[in-house]
C-alpha positions as CSV (number, residue, x, y, z in Angstrom):
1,X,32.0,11.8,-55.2
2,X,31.2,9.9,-59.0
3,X,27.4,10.5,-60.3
4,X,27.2,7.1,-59.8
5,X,28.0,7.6,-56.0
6,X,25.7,10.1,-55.5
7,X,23.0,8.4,-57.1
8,X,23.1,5.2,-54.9
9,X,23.4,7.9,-51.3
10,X,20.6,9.5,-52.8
11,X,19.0,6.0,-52.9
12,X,20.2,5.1,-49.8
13,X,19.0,7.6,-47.8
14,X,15.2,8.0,-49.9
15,X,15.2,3.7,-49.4
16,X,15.7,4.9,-44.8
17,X,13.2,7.7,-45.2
18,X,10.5,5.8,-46.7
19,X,11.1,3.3,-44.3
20,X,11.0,5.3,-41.5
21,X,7.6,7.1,-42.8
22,X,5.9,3.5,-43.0
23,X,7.5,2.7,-39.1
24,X,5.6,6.2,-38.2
25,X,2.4,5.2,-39.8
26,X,2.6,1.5,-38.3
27,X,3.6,2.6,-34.9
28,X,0.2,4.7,-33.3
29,X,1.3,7.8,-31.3
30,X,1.5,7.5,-27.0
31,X,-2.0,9.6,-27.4
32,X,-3.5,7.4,-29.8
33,X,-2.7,4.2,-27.5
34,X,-3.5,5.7,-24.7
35,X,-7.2,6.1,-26.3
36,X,-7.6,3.2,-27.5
37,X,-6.8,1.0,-24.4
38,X,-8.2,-1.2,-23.5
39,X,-9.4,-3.8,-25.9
40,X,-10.6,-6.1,-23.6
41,X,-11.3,-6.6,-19.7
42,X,-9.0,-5.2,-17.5
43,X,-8.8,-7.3,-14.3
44,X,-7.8,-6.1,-10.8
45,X,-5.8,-8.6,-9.2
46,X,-6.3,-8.8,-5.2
47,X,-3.9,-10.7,-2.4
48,X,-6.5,-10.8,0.1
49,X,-9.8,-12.2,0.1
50,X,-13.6,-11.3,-0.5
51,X,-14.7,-8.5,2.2
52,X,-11.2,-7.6,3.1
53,X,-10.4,-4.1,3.0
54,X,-8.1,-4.4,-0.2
55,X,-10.8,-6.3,-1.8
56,X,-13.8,-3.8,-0.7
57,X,-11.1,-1.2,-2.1
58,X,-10.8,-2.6,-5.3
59,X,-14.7,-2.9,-5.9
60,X,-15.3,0.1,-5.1
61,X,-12.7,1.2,-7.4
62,X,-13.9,-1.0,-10.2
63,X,-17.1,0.5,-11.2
64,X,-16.2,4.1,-12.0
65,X,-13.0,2.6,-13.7
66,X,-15.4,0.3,-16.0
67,X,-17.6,3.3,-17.1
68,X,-15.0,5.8,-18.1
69,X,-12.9,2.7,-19.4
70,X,-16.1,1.4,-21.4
71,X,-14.8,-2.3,-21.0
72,X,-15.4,-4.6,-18.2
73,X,-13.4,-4.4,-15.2
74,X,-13.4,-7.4,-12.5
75,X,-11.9,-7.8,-9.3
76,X,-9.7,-11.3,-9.0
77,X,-8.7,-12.8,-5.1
78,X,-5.9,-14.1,-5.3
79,X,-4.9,-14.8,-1.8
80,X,-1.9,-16.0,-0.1
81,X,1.9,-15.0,1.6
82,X,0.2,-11.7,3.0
83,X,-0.7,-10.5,-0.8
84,X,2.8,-11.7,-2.0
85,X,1.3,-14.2,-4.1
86,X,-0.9,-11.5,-6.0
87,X,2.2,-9.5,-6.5
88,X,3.8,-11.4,-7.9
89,X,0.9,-12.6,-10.6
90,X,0.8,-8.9,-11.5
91,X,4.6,-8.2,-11.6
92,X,4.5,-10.6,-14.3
93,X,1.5,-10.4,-16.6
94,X,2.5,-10.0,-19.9
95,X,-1.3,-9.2,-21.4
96,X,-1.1,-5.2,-21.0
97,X,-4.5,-5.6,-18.7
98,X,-3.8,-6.4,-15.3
99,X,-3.4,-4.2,-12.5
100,X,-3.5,-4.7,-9.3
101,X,-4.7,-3.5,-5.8
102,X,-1.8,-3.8,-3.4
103,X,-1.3,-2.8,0.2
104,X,2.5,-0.9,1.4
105,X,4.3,-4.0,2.4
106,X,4.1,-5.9,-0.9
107,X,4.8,-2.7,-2.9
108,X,8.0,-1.6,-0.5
109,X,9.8,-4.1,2.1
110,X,8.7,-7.3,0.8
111,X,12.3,-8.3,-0.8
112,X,14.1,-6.8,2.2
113,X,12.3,-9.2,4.8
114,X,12.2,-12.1,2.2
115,X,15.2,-12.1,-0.4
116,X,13.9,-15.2,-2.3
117,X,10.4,-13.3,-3.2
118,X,10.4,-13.9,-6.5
119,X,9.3,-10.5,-7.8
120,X,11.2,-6.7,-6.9
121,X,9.1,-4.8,-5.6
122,X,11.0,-1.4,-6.9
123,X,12.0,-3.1,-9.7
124,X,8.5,-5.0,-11.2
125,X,6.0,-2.4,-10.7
126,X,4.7,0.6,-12.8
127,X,3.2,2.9,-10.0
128,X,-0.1,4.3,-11.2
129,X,-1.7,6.0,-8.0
130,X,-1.7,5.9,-4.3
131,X,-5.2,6.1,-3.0
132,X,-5.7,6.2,0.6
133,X,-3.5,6.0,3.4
134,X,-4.2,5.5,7.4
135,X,-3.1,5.4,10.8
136,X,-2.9,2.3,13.2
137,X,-4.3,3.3,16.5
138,X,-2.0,1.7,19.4
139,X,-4.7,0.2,21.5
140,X,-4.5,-1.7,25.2
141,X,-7.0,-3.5,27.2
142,X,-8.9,-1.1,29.6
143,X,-7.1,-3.0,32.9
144,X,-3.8,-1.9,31.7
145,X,-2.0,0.5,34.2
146,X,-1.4,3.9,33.7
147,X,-4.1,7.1,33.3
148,X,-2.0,9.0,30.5
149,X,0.0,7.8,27.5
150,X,3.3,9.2,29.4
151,X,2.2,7.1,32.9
152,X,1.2,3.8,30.4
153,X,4.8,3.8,28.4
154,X,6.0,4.3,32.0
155,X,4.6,1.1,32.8
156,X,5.0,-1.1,29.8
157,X,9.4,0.0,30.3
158,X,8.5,-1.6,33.7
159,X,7.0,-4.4,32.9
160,X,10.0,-5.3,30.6
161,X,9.3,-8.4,28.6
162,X,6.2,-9.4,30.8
163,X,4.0,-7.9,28.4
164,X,3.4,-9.0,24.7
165,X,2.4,-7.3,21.9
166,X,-0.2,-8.5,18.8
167,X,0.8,-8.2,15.0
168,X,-1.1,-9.9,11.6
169,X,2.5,-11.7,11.3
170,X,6.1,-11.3,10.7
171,X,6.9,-8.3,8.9
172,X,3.5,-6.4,8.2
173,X,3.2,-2.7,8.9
174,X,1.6,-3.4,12.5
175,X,4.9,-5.8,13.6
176,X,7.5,-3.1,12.2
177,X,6.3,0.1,13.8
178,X,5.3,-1.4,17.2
179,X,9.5,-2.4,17.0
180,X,9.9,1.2,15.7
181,X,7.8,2.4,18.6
182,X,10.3,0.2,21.0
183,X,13.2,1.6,19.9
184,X,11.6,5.4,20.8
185,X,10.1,4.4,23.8
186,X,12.0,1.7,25.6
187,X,9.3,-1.0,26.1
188,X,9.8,-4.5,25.1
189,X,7.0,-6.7,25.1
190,X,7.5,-9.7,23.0
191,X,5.9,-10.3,20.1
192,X,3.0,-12.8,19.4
193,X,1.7,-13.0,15.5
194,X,-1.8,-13.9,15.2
195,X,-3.7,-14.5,11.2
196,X,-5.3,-11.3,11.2
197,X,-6.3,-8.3,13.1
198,X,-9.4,-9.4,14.5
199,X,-8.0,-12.4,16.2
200,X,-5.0,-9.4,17.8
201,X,-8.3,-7.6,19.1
202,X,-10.1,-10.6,20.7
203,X,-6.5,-11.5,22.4
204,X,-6.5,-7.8,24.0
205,X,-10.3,-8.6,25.3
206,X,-8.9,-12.1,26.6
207,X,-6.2,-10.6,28.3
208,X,-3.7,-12.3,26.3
209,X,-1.9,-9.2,25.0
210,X,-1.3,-5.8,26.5
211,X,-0.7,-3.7,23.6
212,X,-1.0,-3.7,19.7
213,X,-1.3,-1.3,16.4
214,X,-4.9,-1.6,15.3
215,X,-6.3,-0.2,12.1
216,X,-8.6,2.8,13.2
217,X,-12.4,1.3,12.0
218,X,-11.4,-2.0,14.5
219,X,-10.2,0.1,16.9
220,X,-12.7,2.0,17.0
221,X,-15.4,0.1,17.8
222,X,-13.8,-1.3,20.6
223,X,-12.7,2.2,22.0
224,X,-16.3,3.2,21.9
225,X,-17.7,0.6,23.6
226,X,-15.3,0.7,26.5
227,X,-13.9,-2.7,25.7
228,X,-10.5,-1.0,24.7
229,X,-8.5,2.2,25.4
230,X,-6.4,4.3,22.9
231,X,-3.0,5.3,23.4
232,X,-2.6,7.3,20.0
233,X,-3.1,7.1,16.5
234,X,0.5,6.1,14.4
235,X,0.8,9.8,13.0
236,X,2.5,12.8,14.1
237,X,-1.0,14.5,14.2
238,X,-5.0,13.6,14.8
239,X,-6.0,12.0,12.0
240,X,-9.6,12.5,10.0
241,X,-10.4,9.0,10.5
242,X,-10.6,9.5,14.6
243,X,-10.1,12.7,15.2
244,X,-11.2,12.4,18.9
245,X,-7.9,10.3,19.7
246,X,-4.4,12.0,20.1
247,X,-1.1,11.6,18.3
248,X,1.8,10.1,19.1
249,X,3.4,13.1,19.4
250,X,0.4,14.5,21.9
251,X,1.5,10.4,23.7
252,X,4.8,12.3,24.2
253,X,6.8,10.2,21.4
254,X,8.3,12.5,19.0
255,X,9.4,11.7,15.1
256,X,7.1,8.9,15.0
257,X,5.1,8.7,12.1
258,X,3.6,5.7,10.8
259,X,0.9,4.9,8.1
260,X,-0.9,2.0,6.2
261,X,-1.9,2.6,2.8
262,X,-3.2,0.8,-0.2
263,X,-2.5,1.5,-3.9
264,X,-2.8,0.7,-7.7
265,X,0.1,-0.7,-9.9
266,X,0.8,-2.1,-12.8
267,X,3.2,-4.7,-14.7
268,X,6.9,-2.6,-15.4
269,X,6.1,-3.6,-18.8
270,X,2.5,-1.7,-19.4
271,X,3.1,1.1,-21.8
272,X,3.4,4.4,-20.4
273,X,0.5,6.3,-22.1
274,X,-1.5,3.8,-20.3
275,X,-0.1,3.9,-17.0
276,X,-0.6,7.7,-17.3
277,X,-4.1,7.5,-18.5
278,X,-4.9,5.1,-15.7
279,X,-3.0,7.4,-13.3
280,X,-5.5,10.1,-14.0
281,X,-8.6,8.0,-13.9
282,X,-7.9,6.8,-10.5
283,X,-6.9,10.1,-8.8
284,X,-10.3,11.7,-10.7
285,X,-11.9,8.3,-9.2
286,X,-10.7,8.2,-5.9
287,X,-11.4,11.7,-5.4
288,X,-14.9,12.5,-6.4
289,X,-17.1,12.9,-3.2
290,X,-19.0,9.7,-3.5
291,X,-16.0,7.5,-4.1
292,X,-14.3,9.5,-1.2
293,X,-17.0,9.3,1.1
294,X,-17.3,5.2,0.7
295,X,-13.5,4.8,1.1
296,X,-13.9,7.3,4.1
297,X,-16.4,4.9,5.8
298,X,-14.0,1.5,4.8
299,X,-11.4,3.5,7.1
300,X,-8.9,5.8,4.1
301,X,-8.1,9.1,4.1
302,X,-7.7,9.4,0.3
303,X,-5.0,10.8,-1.5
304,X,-5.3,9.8,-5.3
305,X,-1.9,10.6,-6.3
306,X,-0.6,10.7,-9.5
307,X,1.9,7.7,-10.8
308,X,4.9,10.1,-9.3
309,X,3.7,10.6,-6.3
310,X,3.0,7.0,-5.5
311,X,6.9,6.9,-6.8
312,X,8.2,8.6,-3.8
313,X,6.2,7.0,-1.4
314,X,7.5,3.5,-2.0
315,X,10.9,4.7,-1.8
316,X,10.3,6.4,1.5
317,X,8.5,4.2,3.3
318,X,11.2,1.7,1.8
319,X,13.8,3.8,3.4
320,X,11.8,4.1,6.5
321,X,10.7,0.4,7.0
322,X,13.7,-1.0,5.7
323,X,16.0,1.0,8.4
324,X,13.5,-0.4,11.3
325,X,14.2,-4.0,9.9
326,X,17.7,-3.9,9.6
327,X,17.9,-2.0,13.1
328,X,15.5,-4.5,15.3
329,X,16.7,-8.0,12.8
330,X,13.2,-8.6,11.4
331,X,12.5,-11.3,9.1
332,X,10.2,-13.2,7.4
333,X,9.5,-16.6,8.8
């Protein structure tokens, strides 16, 4: 190598080093954006509307996040398509401040019962924490035959397709697991959708259903005041929520296990740091005794897992939800 050779390397390679200094310097550390975000509001997109129990979620949620954020935080309805329609808002903002509340379906089997949804549910999303999960309590009207769970099932396989079932619609958690819990037991009433859960609980009072997977707080209040019976929460064992009622493995129907659950996620694109950051908050959030007892009374057993541990949830419950739809033909309508 000639002096003039080595003189222009030497160049060369000060000219990359300086340049890669000023990148460093430009360029703030994960830690530093982490602390620095946000800059401005951060809004909390929700698919269902005022009052629901996403939306009562996210409020509650939204305070706590606002003071240890020290920026505004706001709750936005954006209802429609069972929360698909709020999904997909959130899969695609591009302004590194939305987030939003979301409930299973739209965060695991929402492709697989629609293949046109315009978002990927395991593809779009940045999982930042899962915060509660529940049982549904499969509910019947009191005039429905059968003193115990085993003598009821007995009857329902009887009654073949005489008896119908209630679901929110086509493909939500309560439709899929009462055709899981046909597949395990035998049964077959048909299917009826109705707009929401209340309307599936004044059906069962009007004698238009015989069966249906209601979330615990409805349930509930029916069960107490002898307007409905229980069969048994959707979880292998008693839940927190309603302890008082038995499993469906006490109902005598093994390997059945079957929750609701509502979480936080973000845009794919959001930076990490952040989505850590925001991770942390919520679990710290979701977990401190107020905030617990609150979602406790809205009907959540919290969890306030980390971005990870939401991860593995939405691929389970894909795995799990997804097999029942292939297995019983469900789709969306």
């Amino acid at each position: 190598m000639t002096d003039l050779t080595s003189r222009r390397f030497a160049l060369a390679l000060m000219t990359t080093l300086l340049a890669s200094l000023s990148l460093a310097q430009a360029s703030p550390s994960s830690t530093d954006l982490a602390a620095t975000w946000p800059t401005k509001t951060v809004r909390i997109i929700v698919g269902f509307p005022p009052g629901s129990s996403p939306d009562l979620t996210a409020r509650t949620l939204a305070e706590p996040l606002s003071r240890a954020l020290g920026q505004p935080v706001i709750v936005e309805n954006k209802v429609g398509a069972g929360g698909n329609i709020a999904a997909d808002y959130v899969a695609k903002a591009t302004d590194n401040h939305t987030i939003g509340l979301m409930i299973n379906g739209n965060m695991t089997i929402a492709r697989l019962l629609n293949p046109k949804l315009h978002y990927d549910p395991l593809k779009d999303f940045a999982p930042i924490s899962l915060v509660g999960v529940s049982p549904l309590v499969l509910t019947a009207p009191l005039g429905t035959p059968g003193a115990t769970a085993q003598e009821f099932f007995a009857a329902a396989r009887a009654a073949g397709d005489k008896w119908s079932y209630g679901s929110p619609g086509v493909g939500t958690v309560g439709h899929i697991g009462m055709e899981w819990l046909k597949s395990k037991t035998g049964i077959n009433p048909v299917h009826v959708p109705y707009p929401g859960y209340p309307q599936v609980a004044n059906a069962m009072l009007g004698g238009q259903l015989q069966l249906s997977m209601l979330p615990p707080a409805l349930a509930l209040s029916q069960i107490r005041s002898a307007k409905l019976r229980a069969i048994g929460v959707t979880s292998a064992g008693r839940s927190t929520l309603v302890p008082e009622l038995p499993s469906m493995t006490e109902a005598g129907v093994t390997g059945f296990s079957l929750e609701i659950w509502n979480a936080v996620a973000a845009p794919r694109t959001l930076p990490r740091p952040v989505v850590k950051r925001l991770s942390v908050l919520f679990s710290d959030i979701a977990r401190s005794p107020d905030i617990r007892q609150k979602l406790f009374q809205q009907g959540w057993q919290v969890v306030g897992s980390s971005s990870e541990g939401l991860a593995n949830r939405i691929k389970a419950d894909t795995a799990l939800l997804g097999g029942v739809i292939e297995a019983r033909g469900i789709g969306a309508e």
